[in-house]
C-alpha atoms as one frame of an Amber mdcrd trajectory, in Angstrom:
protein
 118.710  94.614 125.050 117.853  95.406 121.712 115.767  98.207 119.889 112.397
  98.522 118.639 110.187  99.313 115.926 106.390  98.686 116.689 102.443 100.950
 115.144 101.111  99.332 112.187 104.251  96.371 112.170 106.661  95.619 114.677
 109.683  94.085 115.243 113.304  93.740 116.580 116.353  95.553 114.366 119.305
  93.366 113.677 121.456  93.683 116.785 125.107  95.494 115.500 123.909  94.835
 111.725 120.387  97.578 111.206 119.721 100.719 112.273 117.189 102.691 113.462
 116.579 104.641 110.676 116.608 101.758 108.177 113.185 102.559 106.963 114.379
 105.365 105.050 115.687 103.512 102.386 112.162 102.707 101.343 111.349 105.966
 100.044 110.073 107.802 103.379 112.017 109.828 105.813 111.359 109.643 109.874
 111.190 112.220 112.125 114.227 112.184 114.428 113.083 112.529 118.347 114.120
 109.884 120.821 111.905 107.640 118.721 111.956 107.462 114.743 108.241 107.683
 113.482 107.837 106.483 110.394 104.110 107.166 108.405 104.202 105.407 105.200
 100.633 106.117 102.915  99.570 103.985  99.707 100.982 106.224  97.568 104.908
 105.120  98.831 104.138 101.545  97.683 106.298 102.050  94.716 109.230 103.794
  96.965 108.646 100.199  98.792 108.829  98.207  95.733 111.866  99.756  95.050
 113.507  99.400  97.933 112.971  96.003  97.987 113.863  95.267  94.502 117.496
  97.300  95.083 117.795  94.669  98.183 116.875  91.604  96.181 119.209  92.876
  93.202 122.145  93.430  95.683 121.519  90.060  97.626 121.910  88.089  93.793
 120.462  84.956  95.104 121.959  85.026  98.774 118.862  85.549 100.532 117.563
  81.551  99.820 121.238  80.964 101.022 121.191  83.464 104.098 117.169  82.198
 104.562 118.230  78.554 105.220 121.711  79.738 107.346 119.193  81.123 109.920
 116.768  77.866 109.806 119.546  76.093 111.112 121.063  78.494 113.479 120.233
  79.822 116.708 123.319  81.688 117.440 126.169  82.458 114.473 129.261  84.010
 113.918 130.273  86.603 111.045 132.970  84.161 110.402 130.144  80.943 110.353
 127.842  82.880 108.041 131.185  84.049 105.259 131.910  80.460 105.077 128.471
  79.880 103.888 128.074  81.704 101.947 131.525  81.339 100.390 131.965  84.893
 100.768 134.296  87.310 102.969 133.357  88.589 106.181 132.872  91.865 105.258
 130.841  91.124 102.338 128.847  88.170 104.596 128.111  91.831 106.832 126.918
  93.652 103.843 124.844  90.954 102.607 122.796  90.628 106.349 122.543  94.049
 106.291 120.742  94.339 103.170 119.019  90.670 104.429 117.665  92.682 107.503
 116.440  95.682 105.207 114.688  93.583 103.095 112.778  91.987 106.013 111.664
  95.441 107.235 110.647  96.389 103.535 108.808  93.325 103.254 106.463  93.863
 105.967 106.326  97.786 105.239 104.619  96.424 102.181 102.489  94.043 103.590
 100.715  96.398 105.980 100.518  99.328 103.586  98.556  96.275 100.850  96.713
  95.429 103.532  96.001  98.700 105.819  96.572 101.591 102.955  98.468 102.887
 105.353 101.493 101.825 107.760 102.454 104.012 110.904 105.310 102.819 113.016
 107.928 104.315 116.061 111.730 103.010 115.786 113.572 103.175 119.324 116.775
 104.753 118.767
């Protein structure tokens, strides 16, 4: 069983690696019921942008690396991915937690380009 997000874009959070609030790092802050609802307008894009650029800048060339790790992966272990990535397991957890982020902050972006606006509900 995993949790939620779904409105304007949907999709699954990172089992044990995102949380629910995630989206909050892009400049917008959710209101906190048993769901998360997130309303992002046109004027957030550059909260967005920035988001994703402190992702990319913190990722320094990993996600190519973590990009192909999933292509040829169906199941992993934190251990699997640290090797690698020639990194340590706690930095291997950092890094997919910022991967997962960026994902989210990615299509936040996409929808708001493409919709002006981008409404969404996060199960908690």
């Amino acid at each position: 069983m995993g949790r939620y997000y779904s409105g304007d874009i949907e999709g699954k959070f990172w089992f044990a690696v995102q949380s629910s609030d995630d989206a909050e790092h892009f400049g917008v802050e959710g209101n906190h019921p048993e769901e998360i609802e997130y309303c992002f307008e046109e004027e957030n894009i550059p909260d967005v942008k920035a988001g994703i650029k402190k992702c990319k800048d913190f990722l320094l060339g990993h996600e190519e690396k973590i990009t192909s790790f999933f292509k040829e992966k169906d199941t992993y272990t934190d251990q699997e991915l640290a090797d690698y990535l020639h990194v340590t397991k706690q930095q291997a957890k950092e890094l997919l937690t910022v991967y997962a982020r960026l994902e989210l902050g990615l299509k936040i972006l996409k929808c708001l380009e493409e919709n002006k606006s981008c409404y969404f509900t996060a199960e908690c």
